[in-house]
C-alpha positions as CSV (number, residue, x, y, z in Angstrom):
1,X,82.8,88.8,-55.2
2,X,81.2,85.8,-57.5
3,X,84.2,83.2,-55.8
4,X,83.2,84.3,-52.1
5,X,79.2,84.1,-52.9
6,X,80.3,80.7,-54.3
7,X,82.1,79.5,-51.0
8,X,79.0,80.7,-48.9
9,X,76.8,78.9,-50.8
10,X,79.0,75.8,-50.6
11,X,79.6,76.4,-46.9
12,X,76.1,76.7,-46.6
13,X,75.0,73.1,-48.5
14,X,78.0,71.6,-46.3
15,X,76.1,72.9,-43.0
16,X,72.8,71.2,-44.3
17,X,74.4,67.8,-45.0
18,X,75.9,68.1,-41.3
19,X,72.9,69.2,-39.4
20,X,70.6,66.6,-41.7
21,X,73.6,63.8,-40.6
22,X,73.5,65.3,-36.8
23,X,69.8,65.1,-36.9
24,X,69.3,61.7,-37.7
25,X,66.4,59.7,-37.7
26,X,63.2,60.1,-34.8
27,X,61.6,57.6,-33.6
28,X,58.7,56.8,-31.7
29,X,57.3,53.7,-30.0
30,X,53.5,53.2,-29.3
31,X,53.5,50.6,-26.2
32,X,50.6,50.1,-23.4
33,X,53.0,50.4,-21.2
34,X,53.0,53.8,-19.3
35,X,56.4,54.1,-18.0
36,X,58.4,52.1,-20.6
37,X,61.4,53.7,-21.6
38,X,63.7,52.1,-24.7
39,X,67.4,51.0,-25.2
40,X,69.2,50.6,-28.6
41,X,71.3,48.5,-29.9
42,X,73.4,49.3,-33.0
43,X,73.9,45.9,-34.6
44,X,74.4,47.5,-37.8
45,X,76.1,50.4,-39.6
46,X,73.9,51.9,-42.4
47,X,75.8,53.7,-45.7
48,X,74.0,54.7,-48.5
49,X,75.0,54.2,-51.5
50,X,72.3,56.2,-53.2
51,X,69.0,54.9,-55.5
52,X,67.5,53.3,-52.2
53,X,70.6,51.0,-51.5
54,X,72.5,50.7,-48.6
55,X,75.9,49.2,-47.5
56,X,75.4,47.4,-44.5
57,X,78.5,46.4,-41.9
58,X,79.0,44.5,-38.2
59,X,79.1,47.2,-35.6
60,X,82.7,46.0,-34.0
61,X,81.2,46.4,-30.6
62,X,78.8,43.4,-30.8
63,X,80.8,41.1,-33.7
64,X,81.5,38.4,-31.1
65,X,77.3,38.4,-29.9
66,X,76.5,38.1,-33.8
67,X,79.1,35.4,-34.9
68,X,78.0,33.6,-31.8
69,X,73.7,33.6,-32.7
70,X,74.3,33.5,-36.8
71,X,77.4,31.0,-36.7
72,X,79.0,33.5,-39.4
73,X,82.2,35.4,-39.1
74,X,82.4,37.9,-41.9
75,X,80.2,41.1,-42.9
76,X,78.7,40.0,-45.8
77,X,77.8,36.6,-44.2
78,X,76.5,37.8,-41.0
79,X,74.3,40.5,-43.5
80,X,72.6,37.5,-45.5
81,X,72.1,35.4,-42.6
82,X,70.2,38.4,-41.0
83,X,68.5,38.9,-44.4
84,X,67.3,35.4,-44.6
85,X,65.0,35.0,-41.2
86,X,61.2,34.4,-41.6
87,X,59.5,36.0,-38.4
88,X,59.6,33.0,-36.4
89,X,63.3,33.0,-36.6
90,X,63.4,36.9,-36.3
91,X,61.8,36.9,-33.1
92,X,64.3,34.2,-31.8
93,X,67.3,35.7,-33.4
94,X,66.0,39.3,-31.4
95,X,65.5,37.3,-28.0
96,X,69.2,35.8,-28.2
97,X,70.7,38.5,-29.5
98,X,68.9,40.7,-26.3
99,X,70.0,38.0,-23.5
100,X,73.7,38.1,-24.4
101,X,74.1,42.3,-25.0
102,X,71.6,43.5,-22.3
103,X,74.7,44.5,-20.2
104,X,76.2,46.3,-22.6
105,X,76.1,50.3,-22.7
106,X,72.8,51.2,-25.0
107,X,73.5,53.0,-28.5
108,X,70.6,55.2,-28.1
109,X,68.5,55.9,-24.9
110,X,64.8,56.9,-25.6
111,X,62.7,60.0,-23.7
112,X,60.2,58.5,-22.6
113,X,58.7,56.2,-25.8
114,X,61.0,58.9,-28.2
115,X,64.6,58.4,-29.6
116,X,65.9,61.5,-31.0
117,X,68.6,62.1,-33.7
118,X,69.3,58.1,-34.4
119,X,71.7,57.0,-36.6
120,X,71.2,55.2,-39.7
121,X,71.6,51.5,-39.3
122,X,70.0,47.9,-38.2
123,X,69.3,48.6,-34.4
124,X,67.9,46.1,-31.7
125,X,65.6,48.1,-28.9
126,X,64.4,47.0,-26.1
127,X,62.2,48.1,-22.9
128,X,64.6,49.1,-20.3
129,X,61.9,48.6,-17.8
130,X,61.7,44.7,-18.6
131,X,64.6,42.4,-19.6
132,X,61.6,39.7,-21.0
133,X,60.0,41.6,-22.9
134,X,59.1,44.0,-25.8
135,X,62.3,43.6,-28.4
136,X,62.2,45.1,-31.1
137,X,64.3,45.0,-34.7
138,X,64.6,48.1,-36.7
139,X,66.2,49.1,-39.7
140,X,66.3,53.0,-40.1
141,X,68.3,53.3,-43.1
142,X,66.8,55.7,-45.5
143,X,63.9,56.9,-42.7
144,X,63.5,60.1,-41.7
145,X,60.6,59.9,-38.8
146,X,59.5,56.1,-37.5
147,X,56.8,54.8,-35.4
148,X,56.5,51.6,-33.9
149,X,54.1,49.3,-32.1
150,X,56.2,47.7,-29.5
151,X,56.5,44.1,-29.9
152,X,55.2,43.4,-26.4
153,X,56.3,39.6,-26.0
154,X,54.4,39.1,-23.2
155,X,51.5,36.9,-21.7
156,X,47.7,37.4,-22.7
157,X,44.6,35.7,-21.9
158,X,41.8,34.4,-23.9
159,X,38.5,33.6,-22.2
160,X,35.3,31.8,-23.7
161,X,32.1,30.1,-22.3
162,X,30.4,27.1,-23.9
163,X,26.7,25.9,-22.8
164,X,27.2,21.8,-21.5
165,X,24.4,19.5,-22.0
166,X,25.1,17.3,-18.5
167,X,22.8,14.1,-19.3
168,X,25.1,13.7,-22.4
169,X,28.8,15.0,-21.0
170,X,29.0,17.4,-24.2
171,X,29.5,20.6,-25.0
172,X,29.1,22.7,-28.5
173,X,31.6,25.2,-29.2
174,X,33.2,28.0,-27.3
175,X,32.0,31.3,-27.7
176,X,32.2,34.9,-26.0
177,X,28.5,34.7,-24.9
178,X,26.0,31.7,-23.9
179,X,22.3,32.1,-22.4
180,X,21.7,29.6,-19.4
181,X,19.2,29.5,-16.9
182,X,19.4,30.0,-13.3
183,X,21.6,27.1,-11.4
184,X,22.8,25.4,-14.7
185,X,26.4,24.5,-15.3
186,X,28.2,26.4,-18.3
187,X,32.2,25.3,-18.9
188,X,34.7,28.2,-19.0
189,X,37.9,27.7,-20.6
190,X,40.9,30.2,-19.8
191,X,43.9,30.1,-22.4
192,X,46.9,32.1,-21.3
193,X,49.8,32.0,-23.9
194,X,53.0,32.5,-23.1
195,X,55.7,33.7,-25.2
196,X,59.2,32.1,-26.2
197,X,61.3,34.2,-23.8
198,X,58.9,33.9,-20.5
199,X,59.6,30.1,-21.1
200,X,63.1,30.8,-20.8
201,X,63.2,33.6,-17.9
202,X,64.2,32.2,-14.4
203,X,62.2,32.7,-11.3
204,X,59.0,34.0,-13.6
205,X,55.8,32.5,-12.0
206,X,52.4,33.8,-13.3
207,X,49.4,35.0,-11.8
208,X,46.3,34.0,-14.1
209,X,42.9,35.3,-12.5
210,X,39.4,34.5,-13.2
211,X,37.0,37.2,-12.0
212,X,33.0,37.1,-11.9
213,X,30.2,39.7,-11.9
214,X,27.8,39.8,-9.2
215,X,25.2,37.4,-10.6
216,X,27.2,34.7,-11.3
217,X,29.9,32.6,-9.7
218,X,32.5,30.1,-10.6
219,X,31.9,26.5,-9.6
220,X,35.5,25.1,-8.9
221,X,34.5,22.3,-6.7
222,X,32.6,19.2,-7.6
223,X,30.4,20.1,-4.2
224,X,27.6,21.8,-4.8
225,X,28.3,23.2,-1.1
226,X,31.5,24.8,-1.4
227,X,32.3,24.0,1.8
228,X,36.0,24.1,1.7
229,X,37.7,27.2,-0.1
230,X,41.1,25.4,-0.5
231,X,38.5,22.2,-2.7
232,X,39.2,23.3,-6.3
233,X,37.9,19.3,-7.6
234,X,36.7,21.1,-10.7
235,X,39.3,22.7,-12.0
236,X,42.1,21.7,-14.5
237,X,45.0,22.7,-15.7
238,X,47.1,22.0,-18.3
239,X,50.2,22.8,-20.9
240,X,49.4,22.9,-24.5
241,X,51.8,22.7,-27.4
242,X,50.0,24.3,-30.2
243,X,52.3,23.0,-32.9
244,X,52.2,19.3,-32.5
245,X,48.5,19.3,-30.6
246,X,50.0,18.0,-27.4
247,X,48.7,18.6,-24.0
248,X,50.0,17.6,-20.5
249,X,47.8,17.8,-17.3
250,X,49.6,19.8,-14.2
251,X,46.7,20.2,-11.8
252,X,43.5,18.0,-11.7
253,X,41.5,17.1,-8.9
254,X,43.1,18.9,-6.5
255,X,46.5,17.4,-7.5
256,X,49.4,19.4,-9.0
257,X,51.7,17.5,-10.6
258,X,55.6,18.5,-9.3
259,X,53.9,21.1,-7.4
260,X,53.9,24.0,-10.1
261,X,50.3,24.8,-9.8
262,X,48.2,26.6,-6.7
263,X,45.4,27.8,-6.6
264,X,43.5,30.1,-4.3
265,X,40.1,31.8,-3.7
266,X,39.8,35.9,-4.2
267,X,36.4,38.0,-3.7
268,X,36.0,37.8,-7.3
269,X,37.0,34.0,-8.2
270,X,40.0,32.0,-8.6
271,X,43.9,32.7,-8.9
272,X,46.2,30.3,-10.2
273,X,49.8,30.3,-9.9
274,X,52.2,28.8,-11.8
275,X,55.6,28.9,-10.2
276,X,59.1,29.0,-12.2
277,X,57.6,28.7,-15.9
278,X,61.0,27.8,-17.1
279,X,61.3,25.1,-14.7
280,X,57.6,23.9,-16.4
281,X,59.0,24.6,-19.7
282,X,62.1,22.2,-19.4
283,X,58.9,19.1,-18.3
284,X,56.7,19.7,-21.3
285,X,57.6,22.1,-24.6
286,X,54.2,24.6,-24.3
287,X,53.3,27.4,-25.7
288,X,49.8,28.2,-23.8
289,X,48.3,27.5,-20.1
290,X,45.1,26.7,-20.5
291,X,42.4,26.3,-17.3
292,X,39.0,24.7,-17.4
293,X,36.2,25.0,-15.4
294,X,32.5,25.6,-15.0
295,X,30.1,28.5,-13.9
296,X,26.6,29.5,-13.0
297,X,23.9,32.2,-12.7
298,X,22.7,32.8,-9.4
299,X,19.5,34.0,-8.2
300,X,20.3,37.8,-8.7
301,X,21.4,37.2,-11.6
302,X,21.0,40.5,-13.7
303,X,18.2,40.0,-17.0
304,X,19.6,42.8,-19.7
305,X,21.4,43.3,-22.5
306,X,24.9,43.3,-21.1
307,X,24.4,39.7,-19.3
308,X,26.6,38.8,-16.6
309,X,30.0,39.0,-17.2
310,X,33.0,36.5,-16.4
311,X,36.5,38.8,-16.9
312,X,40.3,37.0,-17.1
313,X,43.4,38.7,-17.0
314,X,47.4,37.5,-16.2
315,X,50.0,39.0,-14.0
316,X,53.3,38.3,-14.8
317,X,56.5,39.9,-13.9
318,X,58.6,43.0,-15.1
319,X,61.8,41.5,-15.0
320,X,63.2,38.3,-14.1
321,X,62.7,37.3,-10.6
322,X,61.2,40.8,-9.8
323,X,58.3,41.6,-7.6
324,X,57.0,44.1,-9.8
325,X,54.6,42.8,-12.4
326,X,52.5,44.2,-15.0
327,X,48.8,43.3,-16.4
328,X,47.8,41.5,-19.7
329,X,44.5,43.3,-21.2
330,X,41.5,41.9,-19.6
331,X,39.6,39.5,-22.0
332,X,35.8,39.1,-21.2
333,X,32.5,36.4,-22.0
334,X,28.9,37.3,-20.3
335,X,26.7,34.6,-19.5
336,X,22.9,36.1,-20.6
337,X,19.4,35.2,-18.8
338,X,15.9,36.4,-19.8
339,X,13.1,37.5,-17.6
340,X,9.3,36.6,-18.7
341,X,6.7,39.2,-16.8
342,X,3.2,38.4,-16.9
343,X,0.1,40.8,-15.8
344,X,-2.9,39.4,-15.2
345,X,-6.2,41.1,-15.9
346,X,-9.9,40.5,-16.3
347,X,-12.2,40.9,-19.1
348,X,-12.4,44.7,-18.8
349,X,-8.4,45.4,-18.8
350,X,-8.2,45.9,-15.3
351,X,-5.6,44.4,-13.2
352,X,-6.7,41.1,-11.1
353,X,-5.5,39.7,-8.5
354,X,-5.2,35.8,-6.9
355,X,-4.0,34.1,-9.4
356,X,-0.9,31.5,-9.3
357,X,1.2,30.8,-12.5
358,X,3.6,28.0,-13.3
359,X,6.7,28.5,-15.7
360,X,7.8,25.3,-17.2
361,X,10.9,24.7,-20.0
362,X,10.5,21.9,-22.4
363,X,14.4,19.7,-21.8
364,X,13.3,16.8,-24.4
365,X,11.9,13.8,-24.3
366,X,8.1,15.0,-23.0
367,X,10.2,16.6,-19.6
368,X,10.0,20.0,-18.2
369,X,11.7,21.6,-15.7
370,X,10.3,24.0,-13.7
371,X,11.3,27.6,-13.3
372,X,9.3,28.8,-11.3
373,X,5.4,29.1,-9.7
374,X,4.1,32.3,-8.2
375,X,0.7,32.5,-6.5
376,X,-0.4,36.2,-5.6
377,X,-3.0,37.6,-3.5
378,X,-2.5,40.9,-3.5
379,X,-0.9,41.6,-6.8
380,X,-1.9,41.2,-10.3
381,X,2.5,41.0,-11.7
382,X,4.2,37.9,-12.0
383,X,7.9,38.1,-12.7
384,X,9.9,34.4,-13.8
385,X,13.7,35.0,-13.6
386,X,15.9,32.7,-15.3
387,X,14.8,32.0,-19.2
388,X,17.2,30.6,-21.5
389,X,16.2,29.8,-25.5
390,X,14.4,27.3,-25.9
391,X,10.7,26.1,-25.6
392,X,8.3,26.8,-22.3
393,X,4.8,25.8,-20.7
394,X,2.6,28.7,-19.2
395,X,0.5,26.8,-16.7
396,X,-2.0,28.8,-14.5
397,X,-2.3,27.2,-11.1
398,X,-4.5,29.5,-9.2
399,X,-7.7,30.6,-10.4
400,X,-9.3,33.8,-9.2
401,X,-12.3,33.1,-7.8
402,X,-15.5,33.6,-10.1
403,X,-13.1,33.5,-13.3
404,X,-12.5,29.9,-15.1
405,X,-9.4,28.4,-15.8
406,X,-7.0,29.9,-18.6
407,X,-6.0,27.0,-21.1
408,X,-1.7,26.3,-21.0
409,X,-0.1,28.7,-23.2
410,X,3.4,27.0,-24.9
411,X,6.1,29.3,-26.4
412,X,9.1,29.4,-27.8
413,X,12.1,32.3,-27.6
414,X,15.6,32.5,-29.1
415,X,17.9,34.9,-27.6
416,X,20.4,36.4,-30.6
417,X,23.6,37.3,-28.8
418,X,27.0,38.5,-29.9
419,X,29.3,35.5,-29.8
420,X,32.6,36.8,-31.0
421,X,32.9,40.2,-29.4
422,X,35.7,41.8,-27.1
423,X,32.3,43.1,-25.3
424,X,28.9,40.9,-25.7
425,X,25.8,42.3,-25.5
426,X,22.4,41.0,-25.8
427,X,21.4,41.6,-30.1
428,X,18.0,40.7,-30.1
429,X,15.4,38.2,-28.9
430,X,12.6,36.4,-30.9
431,X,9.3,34.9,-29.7
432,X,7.2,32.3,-31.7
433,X,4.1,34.6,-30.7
434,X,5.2,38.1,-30.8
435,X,0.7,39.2,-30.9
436,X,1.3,37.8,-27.5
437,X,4.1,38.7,-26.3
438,X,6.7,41.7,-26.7
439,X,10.4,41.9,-25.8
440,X,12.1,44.9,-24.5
441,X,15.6,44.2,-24.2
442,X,15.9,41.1,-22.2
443,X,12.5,41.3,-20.7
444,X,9.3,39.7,-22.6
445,X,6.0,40.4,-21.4
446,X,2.7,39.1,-21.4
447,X,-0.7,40.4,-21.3
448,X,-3.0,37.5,-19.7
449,X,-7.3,38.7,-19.8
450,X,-9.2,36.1,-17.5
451,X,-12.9,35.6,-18.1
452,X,-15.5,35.4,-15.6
453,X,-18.7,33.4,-15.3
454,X,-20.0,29.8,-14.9
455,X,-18.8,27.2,-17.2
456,X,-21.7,25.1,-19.1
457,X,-21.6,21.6,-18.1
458,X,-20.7,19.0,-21.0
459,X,-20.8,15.1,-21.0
460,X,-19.8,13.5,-17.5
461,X,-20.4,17.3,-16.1
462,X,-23.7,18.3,-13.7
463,X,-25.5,18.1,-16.6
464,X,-25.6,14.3,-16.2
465,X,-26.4,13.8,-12.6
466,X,-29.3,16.2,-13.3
467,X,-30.4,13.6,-16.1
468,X,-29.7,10.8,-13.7
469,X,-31.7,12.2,-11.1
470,X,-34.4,13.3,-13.1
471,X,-34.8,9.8,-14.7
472,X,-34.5,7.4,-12.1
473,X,-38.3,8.0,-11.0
474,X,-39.5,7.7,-14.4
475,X,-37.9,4.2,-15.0
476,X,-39.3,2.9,-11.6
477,X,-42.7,4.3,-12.3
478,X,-42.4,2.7,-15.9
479,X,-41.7,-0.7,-14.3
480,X,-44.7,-0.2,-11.7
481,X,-47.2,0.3,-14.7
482,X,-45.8,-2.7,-16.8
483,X,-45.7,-5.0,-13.5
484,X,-49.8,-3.4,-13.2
485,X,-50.5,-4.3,-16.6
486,X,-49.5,-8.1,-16.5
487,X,-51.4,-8.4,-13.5
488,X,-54.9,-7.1,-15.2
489,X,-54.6,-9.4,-18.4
């Protein structure tokens, strides 16, 4: 009885190992990609030789693809070759290995973003849904359940905006978020990097767009008229290798070098296609496409705490040569105005109408540029659309009848925004005169009181041609009677 309880305990230790072998290892991979589905690639075999060490040897299947990448023949060589890699050479030794065993028949195939029941060993996956992208290395020796962020090798954008003084040709840093007024020229610079094995795919072109809000548009020609929609004079674009700081211009003026560059008009901006990047690639080493050009606020441009946003995004394609591309995440800057409102009102509080306001900005060196003058006749609200930080001139223009002139008011606001934000928004804004005016959000107001009444004359006023008048028959009479008195003695 004890020897058969013995074998069904040992039978029944046996049947754990086996299912606990059979089982495997799980794993799951996060990716932004909806429909991705995984491949994997069992470089290595996995044993474990217990106290958290493992034998590792070449799976037979892809010894030729691993002597050919590492230059090593034998196990142990091929092992400590793999061992050795920073993740620079990682990621080149996963994209070489993937271009010469993509044909071969998967190890594992995933459900969905799931493998189930792996083996233990060293395994290459890959998205099944693109042969350029998302390769991943994994070692699942001594892992029970895994998850992974995909590494999505694939093309992303990064926008930013800069404020551009034009008298001096200069600009001061780039940012997320910039406040301009109406009409004036900000720069936009759009870098799109692109990875390792995009510069290597054939037939890959890229789609990089460059979308605007409703209050503000792109200025890509050096017209101010837009006439043509094909005149892209202010635009530029170029390669960029980050690691020696080298650049090399492919579109300027309307000119693309070897033809690799296009660019065309959509309702929300600008595309620009770049055709055959490895074709680009084999001109000029790069490692980012990066696009310059300039925008502005327009009239309608909205006044609130989420400004007016400029969005960029890339299309590129699943697969080599395919028509079916995916999207990078959308990167975004907002360009932010300010609105002044002023209410006019007498003496007694109430409102008063037919007045006419100037709005001047202070741009150095004693100038001003104006923003805006409003005369009303039948309203006591004056809205100015278009304030940027910096220093301004309140001017009143029209005076109501019966009331005297108000005296210039000068001001200065500064507009706190958040510069390095995957959303901007509007922070705060201060006023150098916040008893006269308040700020709600992007809006400042302004309470003006106009006095009525005469004014008293002073020096060179009526007061003096009263005086003149009055005395100019006293002097003549004065001269009569000294003339008389002469005469008598």
């Amino acid at each position: 009885m004890k020897i058969r309880m013995k074998q069904v305990v040992v039978w029944m230790i046996l049947s754990i190992l086996m299912i606990t072998s059979v089982a495997g290892v799980n794993i799951t991979i996060e990716s932004s990609q909806s429909d991705a589905e995984y491949a994997a690639y069992k470089l290595l075999a996995a044993e474990d030789l217990g106290g958290d060490k493992y034998d590792y040897t070449v799976n037979e299947k892809y010894r030729d693809i691993l002597t050919e990448v590492t230059g090593k023949t034998d196990d142990e060589a091929i092992v400590d070759y793999i061992s050795g890699l920073d993740t620079e050479d990682m990621i080149y030794f996963a994209n070489e290995m993937y271009a010469k065993l993509k044909d071969s028949e998967p190890d594992a195939d995933s459900s969905g973003k799931v493998f189930t029941g792996v083996e233990s060993g060293y395994y290459l996956i890959a998205n099944k849904a693109s042969t350029i992208a998302s390769v991943v290395i994994l070692d699942t020796a001594g892992k029970d359940d895994i998850t992974i962020q995909a590494k999505e090798n694939v093309p992303s954008v990064i926008l930013k905006i800069s404020n551009y003084n034009v008298d001096s040709d200069t600009i001061v840093g780039w940012y997320d978020a910039v406040d301009a007024m109406i009409g004036e020229e900000v720069k936009v610079k759009l870098e799109c990097e692109v990875p390792e094995n995009f510069t290597k795919a054939d037939n890959c072109n890229l789609d990089i767009f460059c979308d605007t809000s409703e209050g503000v548009e792109l200025k890509y020609s050096t017209s101010d008229d837009y006439v043509s929609d094909d005149d892209f004079s202010n635009v530029t674009v170029k390669l960029v290798n980050s690691v020696d700081s080298t650049d090399k211009i492919i579109f300027q003026y309307n000119t693309s070098d070897d033809g690799y560059v296009s660019i065309s008009k959509t309702a929300e901006g600008i595309k620009v296609n770049i055709q055959n990047i490895a074709n680009v690639y084999s001109v000029f080493n790069f490692d980012s496409i990066v696009i310059e050009t300039s925008a502005k606020l327009k009239e309608n441009a909205a006044a609130d705490v989420s400004g007016n946003p400029i969005t960029a995004y890339v299309q590129y394609p699943r697969e080599s040569g395919s028509s079916v591309t995916d999207t990078s995440a959308i990167d975004k800057v907002s360009v932010f105005t300010y609105k002044l409102v002023l209410n006019n009102y007498d003496g007694k509080s109430n409102p008063l109408n037919g007045a006419g306001y100037e709005l001047s900005k202070d741009i150095g060196g004693g100038q001003y540029k104006v923003i805006g003058n409003v005369t009303l006749t039948d309203s006591n609200i004056f809205e100015f659309l278009g304030l940027s930080s910096g220093s301004y001139k309140l001017e009143q223009i029209l005076t109501p009848e019966g009331y005297n002139k108000l005296p210039d008011m000068t001001f200065t606001i500064t507009g706190e925004l958040e510069t390095e934000s995957d959303d901007p928004k509007l922070v705060s804004i201060t006023v150098s005169d916040p008893d006269k005016i308040t700020v709600s959000g992007a809006v400042l107001n302004i309470d003006i009181h106009s006095r009525s009444g005469i004014k008293l004359p002073s020096t060179g006023g009526v007061g003096d041609t009263l005086f003149y008048i009055l005395a100019l028959p006293l002097i003549a009479a004065s001269i009569a009677l000294f003339s008389l008195s002469r005469k008598v003695i």
